[in-house]
C-alpha positions, 0 to 999 in steps of 0.5 A: 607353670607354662600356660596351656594354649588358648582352645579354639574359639567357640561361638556366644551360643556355646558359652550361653548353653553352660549355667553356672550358678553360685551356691553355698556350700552347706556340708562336705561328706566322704564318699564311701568307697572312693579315695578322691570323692567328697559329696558337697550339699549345695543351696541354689536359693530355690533347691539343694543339690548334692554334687561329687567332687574329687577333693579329698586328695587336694585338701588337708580338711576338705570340710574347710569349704563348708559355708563358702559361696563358690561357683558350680556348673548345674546344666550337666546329666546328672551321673552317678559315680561311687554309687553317688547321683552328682547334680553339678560340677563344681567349677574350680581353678588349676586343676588342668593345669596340675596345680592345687585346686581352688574355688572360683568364689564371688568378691562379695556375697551374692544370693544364691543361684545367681547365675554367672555371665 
């Protein structure tokens, strides 16, 4: 793999606006009606969330995620996809890049809804 230019430069206050969070991943589902979608139930600590993600092409058992801390982006409108409300995006790894995916997770156990930055 050849890596991808540096984006241009973005200010601290662009940076500030993302909130990724860690969260636990509770369970992993199919989404009826879509080949790439799996509808992740999330613990942020104070809330759950439900966020689609388009893993199910990307893994041989996506429920393999299930029980693993992982980051995800939770600032985003929410938005309705395959007739499902996504609450968040999960912030994985490669994917831009055409690589298989893999989630960002933290070294250690963090409690969740731990902010990242």
């Amino acid at each position: 793999m050849t890596p991808a230019p540096i984006k241009d430069p973005i200010s601290l206050d662009d940076l500030d606006k993302l909130d990724i969070r860690i969260g636990t991943i509770l369970s992993v589902e199919e989404v009826a009606n879509s080949d790439k979608l799996m509808k992740l139930t999330v613990d942020f600590g104070d809330h759950q969330r439900s966020i689609l993600a388009g893993i199910k092409q990307e893994r041989d058992n996506p429920g393999e995620i299930e029980g693993l801390q992982a980051l995800f982006v939770v600032n985003l409108p929410e938005r309705k996809m395959a007739g499902e409300l996504s609450q968040g995006m999960l912030f994985d790894i490669g994917y831009a890049d055409k690589q298989i995916p893999c989630l960002a997770v933290p070294e250690k156990p963090l409690p969740n809804g731990c902010r990242a930055g």
